[in-house]
DSSP file (Angstrom, degrees, kcal/mol; ACC not computed):
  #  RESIDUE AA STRUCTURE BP1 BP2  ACC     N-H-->O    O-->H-N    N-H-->O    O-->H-N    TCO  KAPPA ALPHA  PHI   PSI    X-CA   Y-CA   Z-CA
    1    1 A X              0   0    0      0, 0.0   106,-0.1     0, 0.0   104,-0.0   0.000 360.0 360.0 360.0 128.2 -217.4  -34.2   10.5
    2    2 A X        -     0   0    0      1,-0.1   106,-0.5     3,-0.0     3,-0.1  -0.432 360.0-143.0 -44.5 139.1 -220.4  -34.7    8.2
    3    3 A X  S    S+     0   0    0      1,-0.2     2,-0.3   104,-0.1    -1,-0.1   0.909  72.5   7.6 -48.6 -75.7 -219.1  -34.0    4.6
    4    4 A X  S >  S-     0   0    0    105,-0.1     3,-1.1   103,-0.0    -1,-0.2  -0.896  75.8-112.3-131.2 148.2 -221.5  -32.5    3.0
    5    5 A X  G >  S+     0   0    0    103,-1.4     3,-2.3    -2,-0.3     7,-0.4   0.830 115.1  70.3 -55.3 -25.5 -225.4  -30.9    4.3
    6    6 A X  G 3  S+     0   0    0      1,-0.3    -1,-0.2     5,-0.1   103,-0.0   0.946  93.2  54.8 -72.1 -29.7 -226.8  -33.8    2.1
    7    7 A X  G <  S+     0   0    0     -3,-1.1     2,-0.4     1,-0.2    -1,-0.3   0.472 102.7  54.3 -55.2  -4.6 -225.6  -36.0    4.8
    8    8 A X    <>  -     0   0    0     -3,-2.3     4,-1.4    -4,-0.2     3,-0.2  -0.930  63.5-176.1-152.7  99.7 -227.2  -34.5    7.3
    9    9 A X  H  > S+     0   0    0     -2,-0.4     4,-1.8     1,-0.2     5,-0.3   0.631  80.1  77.3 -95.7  -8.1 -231.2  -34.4    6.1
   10   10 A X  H  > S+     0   0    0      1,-0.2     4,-2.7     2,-0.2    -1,-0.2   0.920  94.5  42.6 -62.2 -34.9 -231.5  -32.3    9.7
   11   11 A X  H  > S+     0   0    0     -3,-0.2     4,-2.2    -6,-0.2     5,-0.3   0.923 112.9  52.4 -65.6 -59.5 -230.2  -29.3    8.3
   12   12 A X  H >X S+     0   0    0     -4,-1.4     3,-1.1    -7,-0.4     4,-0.7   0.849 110.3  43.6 -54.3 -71.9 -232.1  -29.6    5.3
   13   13 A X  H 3X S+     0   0    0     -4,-1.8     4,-1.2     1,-0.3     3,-0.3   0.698 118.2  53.1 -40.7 -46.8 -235.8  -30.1    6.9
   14   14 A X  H >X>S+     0   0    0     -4,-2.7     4,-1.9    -5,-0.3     3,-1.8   0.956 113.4  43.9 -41.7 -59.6 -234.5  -26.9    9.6
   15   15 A X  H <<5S+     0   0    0     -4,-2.2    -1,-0.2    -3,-1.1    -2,-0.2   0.571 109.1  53.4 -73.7 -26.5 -233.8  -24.9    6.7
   16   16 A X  H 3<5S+     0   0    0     -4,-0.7    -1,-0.3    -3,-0.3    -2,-0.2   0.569 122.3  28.8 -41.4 -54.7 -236.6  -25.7    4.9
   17   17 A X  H <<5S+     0   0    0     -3,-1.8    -2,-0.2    -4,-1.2    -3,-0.1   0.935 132.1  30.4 -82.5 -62.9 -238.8  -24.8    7.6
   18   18 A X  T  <5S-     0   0    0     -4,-1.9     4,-0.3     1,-0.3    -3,-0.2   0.185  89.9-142.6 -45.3 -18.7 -237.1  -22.4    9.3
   19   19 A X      < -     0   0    0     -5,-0.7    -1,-0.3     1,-0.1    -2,-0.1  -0.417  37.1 -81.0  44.5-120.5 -235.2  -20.9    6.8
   20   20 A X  S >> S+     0   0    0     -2,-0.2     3,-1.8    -4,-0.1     4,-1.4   0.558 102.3  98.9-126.2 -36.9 -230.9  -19.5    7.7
   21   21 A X  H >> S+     0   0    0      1,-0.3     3,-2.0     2,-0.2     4,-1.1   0.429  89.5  41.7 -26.6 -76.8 -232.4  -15.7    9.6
   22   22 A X  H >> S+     0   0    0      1,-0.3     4,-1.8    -4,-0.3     3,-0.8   0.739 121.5  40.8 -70.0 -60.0 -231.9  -17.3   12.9
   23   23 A X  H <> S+     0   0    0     -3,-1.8     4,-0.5     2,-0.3    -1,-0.3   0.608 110.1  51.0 -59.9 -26.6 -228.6  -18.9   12.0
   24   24 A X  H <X S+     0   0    0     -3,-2.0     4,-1.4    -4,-1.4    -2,-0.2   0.686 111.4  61.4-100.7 -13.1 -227.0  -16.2   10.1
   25   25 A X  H <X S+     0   0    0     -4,-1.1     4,-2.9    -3,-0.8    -2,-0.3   0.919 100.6  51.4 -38.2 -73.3 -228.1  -14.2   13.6
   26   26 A X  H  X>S+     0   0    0     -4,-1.8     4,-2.1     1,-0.3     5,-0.8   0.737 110.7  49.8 -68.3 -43.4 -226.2  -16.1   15.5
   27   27 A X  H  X5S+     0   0    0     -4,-0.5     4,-1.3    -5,-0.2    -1,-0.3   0.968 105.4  46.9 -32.1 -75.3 -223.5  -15.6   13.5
   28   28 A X  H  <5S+     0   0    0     -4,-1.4     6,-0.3     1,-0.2    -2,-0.2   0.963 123.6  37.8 -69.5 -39.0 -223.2  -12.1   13.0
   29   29 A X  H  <5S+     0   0    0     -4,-2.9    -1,-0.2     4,-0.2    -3,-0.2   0.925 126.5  32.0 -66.8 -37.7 -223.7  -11.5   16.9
   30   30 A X  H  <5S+     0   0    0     -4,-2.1     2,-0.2    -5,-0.2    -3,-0.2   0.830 126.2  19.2 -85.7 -39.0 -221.9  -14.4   18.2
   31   31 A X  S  <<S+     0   0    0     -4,-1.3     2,-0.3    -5,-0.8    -3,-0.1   0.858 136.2  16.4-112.5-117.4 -218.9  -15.5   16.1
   32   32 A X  S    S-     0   0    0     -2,-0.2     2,-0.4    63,-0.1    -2,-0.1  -0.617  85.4-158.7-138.7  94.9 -217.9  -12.7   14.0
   33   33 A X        -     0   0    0     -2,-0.3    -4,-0.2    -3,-0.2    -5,-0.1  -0.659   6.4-162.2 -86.5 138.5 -219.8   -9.5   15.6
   34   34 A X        +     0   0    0     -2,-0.4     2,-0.3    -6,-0.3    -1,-0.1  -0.042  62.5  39.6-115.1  19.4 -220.3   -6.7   13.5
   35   35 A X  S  > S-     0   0    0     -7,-0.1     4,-2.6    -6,-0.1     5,-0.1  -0.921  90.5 -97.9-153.5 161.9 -220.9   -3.9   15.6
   36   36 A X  H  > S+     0   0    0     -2,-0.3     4,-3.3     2,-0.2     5,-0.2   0.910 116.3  51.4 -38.3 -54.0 -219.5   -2.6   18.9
   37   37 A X  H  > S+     0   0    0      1,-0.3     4,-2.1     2,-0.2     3,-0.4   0.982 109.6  48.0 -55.9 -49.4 -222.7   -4.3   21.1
   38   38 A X  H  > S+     0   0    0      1,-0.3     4,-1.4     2,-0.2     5,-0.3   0.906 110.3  48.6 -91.0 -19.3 -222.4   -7.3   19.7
   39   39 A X  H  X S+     0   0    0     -4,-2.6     4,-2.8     2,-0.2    -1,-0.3   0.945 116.5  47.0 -46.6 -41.6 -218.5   -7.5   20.3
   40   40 A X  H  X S+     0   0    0     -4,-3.3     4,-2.8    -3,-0.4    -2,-0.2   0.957 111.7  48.3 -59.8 -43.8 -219.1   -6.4   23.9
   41   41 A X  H  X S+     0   0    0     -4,-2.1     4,-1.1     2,-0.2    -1,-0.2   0.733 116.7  48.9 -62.4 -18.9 -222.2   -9.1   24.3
   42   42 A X  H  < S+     0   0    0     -4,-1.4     4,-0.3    -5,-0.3    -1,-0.2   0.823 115.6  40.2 -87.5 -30.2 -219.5  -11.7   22.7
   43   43 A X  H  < S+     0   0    0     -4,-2.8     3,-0.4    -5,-0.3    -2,-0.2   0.948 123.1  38.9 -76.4 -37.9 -216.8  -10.7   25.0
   44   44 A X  H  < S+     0   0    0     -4,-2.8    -2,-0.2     1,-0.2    -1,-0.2   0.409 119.0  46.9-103.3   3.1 -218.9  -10.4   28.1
   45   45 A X  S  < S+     0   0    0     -4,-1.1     2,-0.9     1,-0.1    -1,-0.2   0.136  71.0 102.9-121.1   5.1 -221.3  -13.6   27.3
   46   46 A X        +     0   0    0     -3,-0.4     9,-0.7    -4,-0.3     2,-0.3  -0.421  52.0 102.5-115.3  88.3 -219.6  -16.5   26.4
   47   47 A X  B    S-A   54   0A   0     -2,-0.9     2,-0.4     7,-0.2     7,-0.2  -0.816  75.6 -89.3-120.1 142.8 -219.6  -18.5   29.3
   48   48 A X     >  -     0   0    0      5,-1.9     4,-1.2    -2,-0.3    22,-0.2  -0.526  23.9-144.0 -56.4 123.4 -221.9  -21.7   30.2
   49   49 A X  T  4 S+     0   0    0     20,-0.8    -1,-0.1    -2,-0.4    21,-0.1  -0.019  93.5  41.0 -96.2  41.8 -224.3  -21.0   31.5
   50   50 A X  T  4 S+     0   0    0      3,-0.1    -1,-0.1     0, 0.0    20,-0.1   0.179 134.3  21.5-146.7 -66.2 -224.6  -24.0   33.9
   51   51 A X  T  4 S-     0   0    0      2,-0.0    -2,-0.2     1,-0.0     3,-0.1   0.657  86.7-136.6 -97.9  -9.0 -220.9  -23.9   34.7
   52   52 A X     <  +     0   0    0     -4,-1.2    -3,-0.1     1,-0.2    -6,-0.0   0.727  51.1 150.7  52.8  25.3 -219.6  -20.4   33.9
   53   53 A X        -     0   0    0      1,-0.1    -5,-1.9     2,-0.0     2,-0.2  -0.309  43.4-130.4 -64.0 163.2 -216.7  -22.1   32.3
   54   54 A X  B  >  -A   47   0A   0     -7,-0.2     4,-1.8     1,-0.1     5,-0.5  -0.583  17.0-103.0-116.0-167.6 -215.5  -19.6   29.4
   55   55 A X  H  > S+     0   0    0     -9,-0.7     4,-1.2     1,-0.3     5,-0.2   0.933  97.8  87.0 -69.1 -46.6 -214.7  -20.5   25.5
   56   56 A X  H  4 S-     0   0    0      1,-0.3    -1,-0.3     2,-0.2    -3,-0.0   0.493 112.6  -1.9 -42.1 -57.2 -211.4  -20.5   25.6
   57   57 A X  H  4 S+     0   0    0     -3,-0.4    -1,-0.3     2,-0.0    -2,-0.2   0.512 128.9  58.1-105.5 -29.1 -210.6  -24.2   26.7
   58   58 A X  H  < S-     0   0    0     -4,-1.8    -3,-0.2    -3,-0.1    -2,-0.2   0.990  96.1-123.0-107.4 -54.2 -214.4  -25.7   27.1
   59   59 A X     <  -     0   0    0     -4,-1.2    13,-3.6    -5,-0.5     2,-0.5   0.523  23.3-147.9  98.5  96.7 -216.1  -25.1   23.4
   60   60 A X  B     -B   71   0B   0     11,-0.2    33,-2.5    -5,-0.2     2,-0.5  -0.862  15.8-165.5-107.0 132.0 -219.0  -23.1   24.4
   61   61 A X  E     -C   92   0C   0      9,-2.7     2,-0.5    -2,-0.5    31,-0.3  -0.833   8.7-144.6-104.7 104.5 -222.0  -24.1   21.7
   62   62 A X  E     -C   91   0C   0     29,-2.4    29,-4.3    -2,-0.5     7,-0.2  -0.697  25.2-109.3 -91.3 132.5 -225.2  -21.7   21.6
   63   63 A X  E     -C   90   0C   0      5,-2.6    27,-0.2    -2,-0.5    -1,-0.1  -0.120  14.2-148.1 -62.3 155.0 -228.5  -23.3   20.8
   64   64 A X  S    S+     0   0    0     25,-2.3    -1,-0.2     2,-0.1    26,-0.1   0.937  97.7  44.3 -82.4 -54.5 -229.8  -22.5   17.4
   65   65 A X  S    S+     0   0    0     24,-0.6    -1,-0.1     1,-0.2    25,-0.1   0.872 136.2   9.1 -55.6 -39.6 -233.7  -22.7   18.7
   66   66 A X  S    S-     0   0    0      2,-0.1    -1,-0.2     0, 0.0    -2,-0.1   0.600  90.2-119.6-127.1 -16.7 -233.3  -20.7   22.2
   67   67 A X        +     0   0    0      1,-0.2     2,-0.1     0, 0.0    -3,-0.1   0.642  51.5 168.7  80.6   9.1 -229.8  -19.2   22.0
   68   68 A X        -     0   0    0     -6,-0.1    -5,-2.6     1,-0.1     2,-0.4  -0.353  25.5-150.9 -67.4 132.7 -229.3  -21.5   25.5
   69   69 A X        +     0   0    0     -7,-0.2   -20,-0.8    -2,-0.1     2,-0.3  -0.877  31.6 144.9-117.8 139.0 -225.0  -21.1   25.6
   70   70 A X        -     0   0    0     -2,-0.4    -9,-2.7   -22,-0.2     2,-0.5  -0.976  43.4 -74.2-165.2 165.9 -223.2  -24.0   27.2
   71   71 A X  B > > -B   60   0B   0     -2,-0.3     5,-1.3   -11,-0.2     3,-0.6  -0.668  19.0-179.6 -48.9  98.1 -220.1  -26.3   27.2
   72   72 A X  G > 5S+     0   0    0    -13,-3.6     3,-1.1    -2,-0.5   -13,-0.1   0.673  82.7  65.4 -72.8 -11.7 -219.3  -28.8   25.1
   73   73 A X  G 3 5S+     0   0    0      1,-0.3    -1,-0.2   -14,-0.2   -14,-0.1   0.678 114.2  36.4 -96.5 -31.9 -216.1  -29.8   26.8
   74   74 A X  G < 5S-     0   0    0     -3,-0.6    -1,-0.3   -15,-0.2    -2,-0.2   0.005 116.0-106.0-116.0   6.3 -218.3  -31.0   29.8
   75   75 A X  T <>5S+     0   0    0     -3,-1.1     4,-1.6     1,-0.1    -3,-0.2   0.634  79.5 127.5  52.6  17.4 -221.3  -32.3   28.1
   76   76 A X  H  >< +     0   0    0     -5,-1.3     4,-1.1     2,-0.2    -4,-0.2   0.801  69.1  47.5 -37.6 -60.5 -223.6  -29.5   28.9
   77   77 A X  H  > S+     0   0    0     -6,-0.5     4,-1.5     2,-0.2     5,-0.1   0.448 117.3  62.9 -81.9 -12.7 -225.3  -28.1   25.4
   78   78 A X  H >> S+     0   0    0     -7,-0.3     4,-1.2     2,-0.2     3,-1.0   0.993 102.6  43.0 -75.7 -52.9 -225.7  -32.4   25.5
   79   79 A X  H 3X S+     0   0    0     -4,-1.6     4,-3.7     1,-0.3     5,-0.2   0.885 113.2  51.1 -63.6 -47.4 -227.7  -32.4   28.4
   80   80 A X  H 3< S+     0   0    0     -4,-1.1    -1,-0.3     1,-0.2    -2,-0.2   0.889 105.6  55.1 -74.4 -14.2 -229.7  -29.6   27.2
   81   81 A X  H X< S+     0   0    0     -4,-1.5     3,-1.0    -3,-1.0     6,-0.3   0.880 108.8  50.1 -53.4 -43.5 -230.4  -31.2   24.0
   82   82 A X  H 3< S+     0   0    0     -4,-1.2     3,-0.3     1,-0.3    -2,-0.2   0.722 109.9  48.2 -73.1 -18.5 -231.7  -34.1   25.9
   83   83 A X  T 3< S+     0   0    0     -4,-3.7    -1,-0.3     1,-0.2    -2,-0.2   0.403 121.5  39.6 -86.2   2.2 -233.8  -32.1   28.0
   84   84 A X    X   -     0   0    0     -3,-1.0     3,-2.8    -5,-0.2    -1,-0.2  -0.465  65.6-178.2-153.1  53.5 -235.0  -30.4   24.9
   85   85 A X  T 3  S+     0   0    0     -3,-0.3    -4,-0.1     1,-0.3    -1,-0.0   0.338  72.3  62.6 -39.7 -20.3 -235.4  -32.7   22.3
   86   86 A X  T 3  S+     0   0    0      3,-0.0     2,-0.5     2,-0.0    -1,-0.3   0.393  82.5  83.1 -55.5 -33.3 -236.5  -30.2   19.4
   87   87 A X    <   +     0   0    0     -3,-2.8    -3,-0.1    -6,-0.3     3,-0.1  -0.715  52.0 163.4-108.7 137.0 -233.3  -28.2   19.4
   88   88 A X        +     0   0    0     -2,-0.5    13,-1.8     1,-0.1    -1,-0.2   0.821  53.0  62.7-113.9 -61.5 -231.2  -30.3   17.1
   89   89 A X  E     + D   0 100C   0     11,-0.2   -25,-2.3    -3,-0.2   -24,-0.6  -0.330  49.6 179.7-100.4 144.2 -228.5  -27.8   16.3
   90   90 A X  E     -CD  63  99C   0      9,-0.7     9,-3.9   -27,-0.2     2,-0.9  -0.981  22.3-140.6-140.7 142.3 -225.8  -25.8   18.5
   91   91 A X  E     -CD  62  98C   0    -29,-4.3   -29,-2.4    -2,-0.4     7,-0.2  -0.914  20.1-128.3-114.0 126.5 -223.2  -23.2   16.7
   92   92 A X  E     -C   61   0C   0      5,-2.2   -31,-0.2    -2,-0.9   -61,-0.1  -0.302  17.1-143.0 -42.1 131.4 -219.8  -23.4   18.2
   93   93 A X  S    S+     0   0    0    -33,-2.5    -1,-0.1     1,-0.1   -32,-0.1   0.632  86.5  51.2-104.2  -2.2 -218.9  -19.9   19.1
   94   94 A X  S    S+     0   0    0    -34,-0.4    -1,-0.1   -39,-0.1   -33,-0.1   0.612 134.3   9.6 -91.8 -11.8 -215.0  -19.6   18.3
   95   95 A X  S    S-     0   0    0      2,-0.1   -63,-0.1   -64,-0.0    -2,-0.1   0.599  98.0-123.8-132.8 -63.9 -215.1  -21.0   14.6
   96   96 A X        +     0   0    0      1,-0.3     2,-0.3   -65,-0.1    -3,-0.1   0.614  51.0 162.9  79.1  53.9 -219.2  -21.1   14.1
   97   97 A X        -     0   0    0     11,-0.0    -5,-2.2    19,-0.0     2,-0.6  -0.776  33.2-127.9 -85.3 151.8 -219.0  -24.7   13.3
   98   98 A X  E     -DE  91 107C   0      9,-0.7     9,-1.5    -2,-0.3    -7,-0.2  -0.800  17.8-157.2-114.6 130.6 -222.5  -26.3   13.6
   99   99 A X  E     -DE  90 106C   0     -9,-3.9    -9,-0.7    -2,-0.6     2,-0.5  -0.216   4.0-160.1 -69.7 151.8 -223.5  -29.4   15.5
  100  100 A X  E  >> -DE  89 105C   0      5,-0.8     4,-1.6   -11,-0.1     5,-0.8  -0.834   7.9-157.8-136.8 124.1 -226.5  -31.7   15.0
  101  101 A X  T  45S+     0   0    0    -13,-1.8    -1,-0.1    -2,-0.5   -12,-0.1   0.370  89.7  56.3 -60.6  -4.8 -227.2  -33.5   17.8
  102  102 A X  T  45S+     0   0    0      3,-0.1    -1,-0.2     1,-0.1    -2,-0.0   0.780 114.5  38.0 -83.8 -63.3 -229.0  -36.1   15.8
  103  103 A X  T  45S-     0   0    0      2,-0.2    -2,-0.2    -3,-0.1     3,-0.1   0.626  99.1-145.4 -15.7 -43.6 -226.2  -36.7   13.7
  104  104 A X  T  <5 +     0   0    0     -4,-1.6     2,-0.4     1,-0.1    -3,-0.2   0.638  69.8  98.2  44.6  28.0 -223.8  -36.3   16.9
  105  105 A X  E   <S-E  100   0C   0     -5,-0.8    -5,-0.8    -7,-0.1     2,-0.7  -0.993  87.6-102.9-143.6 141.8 -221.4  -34.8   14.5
  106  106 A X  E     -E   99   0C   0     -2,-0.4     2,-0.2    -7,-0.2    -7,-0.2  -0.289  50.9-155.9 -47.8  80.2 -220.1  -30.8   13.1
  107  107 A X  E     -E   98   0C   0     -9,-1.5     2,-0.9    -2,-0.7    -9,-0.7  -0.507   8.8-132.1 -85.7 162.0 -222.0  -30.8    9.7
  108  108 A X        +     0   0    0   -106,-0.5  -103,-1.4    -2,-0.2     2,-0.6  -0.743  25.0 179.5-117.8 131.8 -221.0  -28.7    6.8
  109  109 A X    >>  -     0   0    0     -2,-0.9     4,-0.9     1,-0.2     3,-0.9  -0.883  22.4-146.6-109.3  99.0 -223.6  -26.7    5.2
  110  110 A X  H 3> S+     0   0    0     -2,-0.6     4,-0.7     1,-0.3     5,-0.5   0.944  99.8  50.8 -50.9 -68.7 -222.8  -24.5    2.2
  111  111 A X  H >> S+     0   0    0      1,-0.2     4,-2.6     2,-0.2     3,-2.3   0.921 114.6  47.2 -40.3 -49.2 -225.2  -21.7    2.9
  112  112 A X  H <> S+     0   0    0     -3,-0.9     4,-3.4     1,-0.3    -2,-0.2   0.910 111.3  53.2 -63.0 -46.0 -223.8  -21.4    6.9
  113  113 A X  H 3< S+     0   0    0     -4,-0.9    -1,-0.3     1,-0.2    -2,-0.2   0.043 107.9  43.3 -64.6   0.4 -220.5  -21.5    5.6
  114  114 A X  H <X S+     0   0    0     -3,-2.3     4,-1.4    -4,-0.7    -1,-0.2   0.350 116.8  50.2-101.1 -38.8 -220.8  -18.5    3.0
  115  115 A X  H  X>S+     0   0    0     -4,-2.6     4,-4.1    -5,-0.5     5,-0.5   0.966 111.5  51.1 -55.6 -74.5 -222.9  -16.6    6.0
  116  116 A X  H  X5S+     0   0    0     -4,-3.4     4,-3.1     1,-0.2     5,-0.4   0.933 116.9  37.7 -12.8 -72.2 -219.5  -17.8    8.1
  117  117 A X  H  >5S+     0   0    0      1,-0.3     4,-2.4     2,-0.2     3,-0.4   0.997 114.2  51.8 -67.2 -47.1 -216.9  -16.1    5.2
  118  118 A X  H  <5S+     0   0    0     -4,-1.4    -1,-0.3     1,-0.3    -2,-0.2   0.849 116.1  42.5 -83.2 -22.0 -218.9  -13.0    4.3
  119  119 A X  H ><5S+     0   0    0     -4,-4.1     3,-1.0    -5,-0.2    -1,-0.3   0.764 112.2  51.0 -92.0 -16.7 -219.1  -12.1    8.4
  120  120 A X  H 3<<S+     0   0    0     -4,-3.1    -2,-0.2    -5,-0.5    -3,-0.1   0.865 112.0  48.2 -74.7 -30.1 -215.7  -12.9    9.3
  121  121 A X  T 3<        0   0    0     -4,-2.4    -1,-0.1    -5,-0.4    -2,-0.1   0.462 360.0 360.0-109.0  38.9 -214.7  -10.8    6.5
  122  122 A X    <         0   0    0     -3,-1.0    -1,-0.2    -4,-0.1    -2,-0.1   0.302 360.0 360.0-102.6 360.0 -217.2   -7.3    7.3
């Protein structure tokens, strides 16, 4: 795992453009849901969506850019990266670690990781 966000100048540039909305989204709906829908969408959506494998075992990753949900366990959210070169980043949906596919490695990002603690603990 990247160390620190400075290691990983992809995060900065996103974040920088993009700003965290999209990412702190993905959060609260996906990995630590904060209202009834989004528990139900968490329970009833986290599958691949190429394989229907579920989280439990395969490490189902949602794209940051499109919200495209796939397997990591199976090289899946890899394939769609490579068909989609633009989407750099995938959040792990059982933890809400985040990937950058540029990297190839789980960086750690202060801001996601304060989003992370302060939804886990609503």
């Amino acid at each position: 795992m990247v160390d620190d966000c400075h290691n990983c100048k992809h995060i900065i540039q996103y974040k920088e453009y993009h700003g965290i909305k999209k990412i702190t989204s993905i959060i609260n709906t996906w990995v630590f849901p904060n209202s009834s829908n989004d528990l139900l969408i968490k329970s009833k959506k986290h599958l691949c969506e190429i394989c229907g494998r579920s989280r439990s075992r395969h490490r189902i990753h949602i794209c940051v850019f499109c919200s495209f949900r796939a397997c990591f366990s199976h090289g899946h959210i890899k394939q769609h990266f490579r068909s989609h070169h633009k989407h750099v980043f995938a959040i792990e949906l059982s933890q809400g670690f985040l990937y950058c596919f540029q990297c190839r490695d789980y960086v750690f990002d202060q801001e996601n990781s304060a989003i992370m603690n302060s939804s886990s603990l609503i």
